[in-house]
N, C-alpha and C positions, 0 to 999 in steps of 0.2 A: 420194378421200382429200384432205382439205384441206393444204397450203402451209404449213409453219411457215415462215415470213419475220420475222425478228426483225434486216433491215436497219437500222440508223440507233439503234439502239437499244443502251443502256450497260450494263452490269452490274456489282454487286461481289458475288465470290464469297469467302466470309473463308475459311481454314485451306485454301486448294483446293490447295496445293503439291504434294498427295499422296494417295490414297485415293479416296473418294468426293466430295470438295471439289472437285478435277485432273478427275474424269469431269464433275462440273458445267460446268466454264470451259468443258471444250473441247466439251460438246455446244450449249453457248448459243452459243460463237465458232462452231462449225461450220453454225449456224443464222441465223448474221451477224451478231449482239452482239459489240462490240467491249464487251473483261471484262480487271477491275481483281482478278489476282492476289493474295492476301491469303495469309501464311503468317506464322509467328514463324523461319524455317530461310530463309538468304538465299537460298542455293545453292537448294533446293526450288523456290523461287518463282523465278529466276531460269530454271532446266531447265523448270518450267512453264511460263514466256513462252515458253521458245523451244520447245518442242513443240508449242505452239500457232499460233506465226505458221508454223513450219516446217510445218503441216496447211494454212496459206493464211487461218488466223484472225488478229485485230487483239488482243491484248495489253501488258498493262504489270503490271508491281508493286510494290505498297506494302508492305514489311515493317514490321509492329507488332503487337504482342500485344494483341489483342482484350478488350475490358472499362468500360476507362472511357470518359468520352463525348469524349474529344483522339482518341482511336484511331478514334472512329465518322466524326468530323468529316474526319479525316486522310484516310479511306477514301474517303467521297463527294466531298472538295476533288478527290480525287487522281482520279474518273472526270468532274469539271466539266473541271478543267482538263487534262486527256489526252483527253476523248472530246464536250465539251461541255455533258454532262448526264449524267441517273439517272434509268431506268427500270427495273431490276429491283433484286434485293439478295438474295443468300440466305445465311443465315447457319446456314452448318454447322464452323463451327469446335469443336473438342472437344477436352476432354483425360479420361481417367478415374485415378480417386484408392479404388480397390475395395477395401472393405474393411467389418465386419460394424457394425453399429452400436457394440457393446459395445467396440470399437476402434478407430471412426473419430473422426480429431483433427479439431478447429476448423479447424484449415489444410486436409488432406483436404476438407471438408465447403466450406469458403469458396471454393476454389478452382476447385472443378469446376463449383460456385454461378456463380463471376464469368465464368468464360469462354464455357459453356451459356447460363445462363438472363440473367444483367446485360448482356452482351455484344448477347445477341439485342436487349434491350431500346435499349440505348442504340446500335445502328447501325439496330436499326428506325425509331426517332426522329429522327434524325440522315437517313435518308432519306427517312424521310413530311415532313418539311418541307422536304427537297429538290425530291420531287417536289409538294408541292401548290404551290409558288413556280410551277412551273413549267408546273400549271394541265391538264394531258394525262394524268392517271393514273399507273399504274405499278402495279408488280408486287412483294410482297414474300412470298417463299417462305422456310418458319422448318422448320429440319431438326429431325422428331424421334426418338422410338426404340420399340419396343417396348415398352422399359422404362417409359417415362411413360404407357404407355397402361393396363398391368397391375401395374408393377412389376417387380423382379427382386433375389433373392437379394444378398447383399453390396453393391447398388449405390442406399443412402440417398442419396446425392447426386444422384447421375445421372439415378435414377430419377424426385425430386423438382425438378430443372432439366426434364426433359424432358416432365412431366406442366405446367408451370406456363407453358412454350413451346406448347403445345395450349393452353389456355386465353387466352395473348395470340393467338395465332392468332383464334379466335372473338370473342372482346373490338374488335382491330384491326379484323376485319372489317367492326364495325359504326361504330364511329369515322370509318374511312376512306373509306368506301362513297363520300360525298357527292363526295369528289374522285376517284371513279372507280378508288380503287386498290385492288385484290384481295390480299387475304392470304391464305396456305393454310398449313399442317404440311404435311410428307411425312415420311412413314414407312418408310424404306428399310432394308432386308434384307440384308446383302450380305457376300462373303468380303473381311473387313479386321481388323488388327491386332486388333480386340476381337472377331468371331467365330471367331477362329484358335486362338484359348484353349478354347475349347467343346472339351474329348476329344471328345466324338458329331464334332463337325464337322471336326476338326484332319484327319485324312487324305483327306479329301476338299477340305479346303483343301490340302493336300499336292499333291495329285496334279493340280489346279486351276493350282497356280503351276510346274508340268512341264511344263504343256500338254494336259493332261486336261479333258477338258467334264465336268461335273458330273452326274451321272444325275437320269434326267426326275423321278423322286421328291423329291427335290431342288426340283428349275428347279419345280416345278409342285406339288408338294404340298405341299411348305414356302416355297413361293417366296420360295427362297436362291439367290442368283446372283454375277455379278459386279458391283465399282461402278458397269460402264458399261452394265450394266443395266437401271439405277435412272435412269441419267441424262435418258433422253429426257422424266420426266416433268415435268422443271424449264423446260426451251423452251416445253414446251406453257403448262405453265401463265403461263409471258410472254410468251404471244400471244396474237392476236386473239379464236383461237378459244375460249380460255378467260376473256373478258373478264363471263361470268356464275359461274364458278365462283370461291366465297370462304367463307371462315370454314368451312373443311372439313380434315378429316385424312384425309390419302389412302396406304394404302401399296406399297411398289412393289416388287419382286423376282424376281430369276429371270424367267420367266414369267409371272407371275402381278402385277395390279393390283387394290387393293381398297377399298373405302369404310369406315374406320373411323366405328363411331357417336359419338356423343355422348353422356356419362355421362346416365340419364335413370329417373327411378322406374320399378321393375318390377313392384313391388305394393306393395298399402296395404290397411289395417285401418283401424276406426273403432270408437271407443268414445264412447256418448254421455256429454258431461259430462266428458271426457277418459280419460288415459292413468292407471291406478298403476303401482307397478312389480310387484305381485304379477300384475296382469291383463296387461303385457307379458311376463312369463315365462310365464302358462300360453295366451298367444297364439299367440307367437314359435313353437313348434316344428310348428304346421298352418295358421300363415297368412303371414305376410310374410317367416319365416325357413325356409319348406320347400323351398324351393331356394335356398342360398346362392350364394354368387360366385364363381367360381375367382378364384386371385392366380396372379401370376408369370407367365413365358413359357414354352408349352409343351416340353416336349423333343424334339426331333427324333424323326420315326416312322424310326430308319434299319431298314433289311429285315432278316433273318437272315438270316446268310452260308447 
């Protein structure tokens, strides 16, 4: 089993104060990345550093709300000058704004826009030119959800930040390639403040946060877990070992690690001389539309009592 050794090497990890953000620091510090704390809640990021050097890991924090391109700069000055340099960056800051289209305000919609998907954009930038300066590669992991991969109910926003984060994911990949730097999505699963709302999942998030392990249908059939679950696959992907894997959405939970695809034709028809729209409707229902698409995120198989 090979070495994750991620000695001498920087991180910034954005929103990590809490959640799934706090399982990333401390599984990259616990791997040797000395990680640049990012949260908008002082106090958050402050308990963060110190749960982290108190584990024997190197941290600091920068408090600022994630978005424009002063916050992205702040971030990366803030691991030049505390650690030397930047070599990874994961950017899972989040906030959700849930609510059906027919009701979602402009504010709602911009909001969850700038801190998701503007935010990814402008500290990924903010770091690809950190690290091609610096001529060694690097790593840039971009948090995404289920929801951008399928969709989900009441979440126009989130759903449309995290679909557009998969697609710089693949985009970056091929941009950055030349200076060596690997981009990925990951797709993480896990009991946190926005699965906790699921009624199917609440009591088993209940019993989770008692001191309850989760039942293997659960860990393994939905691969639902805890954040620090999810964490191991962030180190990996800033090490050696994964210096060939990029431009991929991967997701991670519970037990269970998975390769999502890539949106890609499934069938095709041909008309010579082209399409009408009468010969698409008597096409559609035995050739390209005979198996439609599922939307949304499945719902939990929970067992009967």
């Amino acid at each position: 089993m090979p070495t994750i050794d991620l000695t001498g090497k920087a991180a910034v990890v954005t929103g990590s104060g809490r959640g799934l953000g706090l399982a990333y620091a401390h599984a990259l510090a616990a791997h040797g990345a000395s990680v640049v704390v990012n949260d908008i809640d002082q106090d958050a990021a402050e308990q963060a550093v110190t749960s982290i050097t108190e584990a024997g890991g190197t941290a600091v924090a920068e408090v600022v709300p994630v978005g424009g391109a002063e916050a992205a700069d702040r971030l990366v000055s803030r691991a030049v000058e505390a650690f030397g340099r930047l070599d990874v960056l994961v950017t899972n800051a989040g906030i959700l704004r849930d609510k059906v289209l027919w009701k979602m305000t402009d504010e709602d919609f911009d909001a969850v826009i700038t801190t998701h998907l503007r935010a990814t954009f402008t500290c990924a930038r903010a770091a690809a030119v950190r690290m091609r300066e610096q001529g060694e590669g690097g790593t840039l992991v971009l948090v995404g959800s289920p929801a951008g991969q399928r969709g989900n109910f009441g979440q126009t926003n989130y759903a449309a930040a995290k679909a557009g984060i998969a697609s710089m994911a693949r985009t970056w990949s091929m941009e950055l390639s030349r200076a060596s730097i690997t981009v990925n999505a990951i797709v993480p699963v896990a009991a946190t403040a926005m699965t906790e709302t699921m009624p199917a999942l609440a009591p088993y998030v209940d019993a989770l946060r008692n001191g309850e392990p989760l039942p293997d249908f659960l860990r393994k059939g939905e691969g639902f877990g805890t954040p620090e679950d999810c964490a191991a696959l962030v180190p990996f992907l800033a090490s050696d070992a994964a210096r060939g894997i990029t431009g991929q959405c991967i997701g991670i939970g519970g037990d269970k690690v998975a390769l999502w695809s890539h949106p890609q034709e499934i069938r095709a028809a041909y008309a010579d001389g082209g399409w009408t729209s009468g010969a698409l409707a008597d096409a559609w229902p035995t050739s390209i539309g005979a198996e439609p698409q599922t939307v949304g995120i499945p719902a939990p198989k929970i067992p009967e009592a």
